[in-house]
C-alpha positions in Angstrom: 271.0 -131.2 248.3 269.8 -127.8 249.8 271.4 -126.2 253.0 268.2 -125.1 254.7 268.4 -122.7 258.4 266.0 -123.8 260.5 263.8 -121.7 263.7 264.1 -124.4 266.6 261.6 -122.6 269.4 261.4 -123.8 273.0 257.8 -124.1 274.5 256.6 -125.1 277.8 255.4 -128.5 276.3 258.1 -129.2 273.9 259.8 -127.5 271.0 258.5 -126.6 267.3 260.8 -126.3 264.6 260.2 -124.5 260.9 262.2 -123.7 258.4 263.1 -120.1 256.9 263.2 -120.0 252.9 260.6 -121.9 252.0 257.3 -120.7 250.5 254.4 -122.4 252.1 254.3 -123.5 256.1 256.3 -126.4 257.1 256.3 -127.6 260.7 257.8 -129.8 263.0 257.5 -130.3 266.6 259.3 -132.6 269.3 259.8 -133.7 273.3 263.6 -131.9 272.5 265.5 -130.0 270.1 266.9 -132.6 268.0 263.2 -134.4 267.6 261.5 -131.2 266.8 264.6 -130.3 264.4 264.3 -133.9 262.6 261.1 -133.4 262.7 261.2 -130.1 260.8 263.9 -131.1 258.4 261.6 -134.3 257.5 258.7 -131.5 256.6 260.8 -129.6 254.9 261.8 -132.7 253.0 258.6 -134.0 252.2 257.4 -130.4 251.2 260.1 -130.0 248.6 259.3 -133.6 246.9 255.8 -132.8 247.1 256.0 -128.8 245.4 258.9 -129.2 243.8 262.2 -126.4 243.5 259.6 -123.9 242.9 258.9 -123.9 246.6 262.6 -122.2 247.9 262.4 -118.6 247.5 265.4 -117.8 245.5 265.3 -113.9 244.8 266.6 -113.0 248.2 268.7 -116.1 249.8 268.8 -115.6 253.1 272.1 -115.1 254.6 271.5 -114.6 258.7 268.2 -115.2 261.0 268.5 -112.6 264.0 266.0 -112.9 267.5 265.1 -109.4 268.9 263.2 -108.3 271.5 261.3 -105.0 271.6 258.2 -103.5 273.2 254.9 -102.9 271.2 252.3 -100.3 272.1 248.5 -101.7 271.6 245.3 -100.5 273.1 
């Protein structure tokens, strides 16, 4: 077993969930929170029986996930 952090977003029609650490885009999406996390952590499970261990990026385990906000200039 693999402790996974997960990215739960809120959207105006539901939620999407995706997990960080994984190599390869794994998705999940849901009514709430915890359906778009199961959802997500299903993926991610499926993804990891389908690729194998190779999949988890193990060079640089990530410790935190931080949100920020800043401004970007565009033309």
């Amino acid at each position: 077993m693999k402790t996974l952090k997960f990215i739960v977003e809120k959207h105006e029609d539901g939620y999407v969930a995706y997990p960080l650490g994984l190599k390869g885009a794994v998705v999940g999406q849901g009514d709430t929170y915890e359906e778009a996390l199961s959802d997500a952590r299903s993926a991610a499970a499926f993804h990891v029986e389908t690729f194998g261990s190779e999949v988890f990026e193990e060079e640089s385990p990530l410790l935190e996930a931080f949100v920020a906000e800043g401004a970007v200039n565009f033309a």
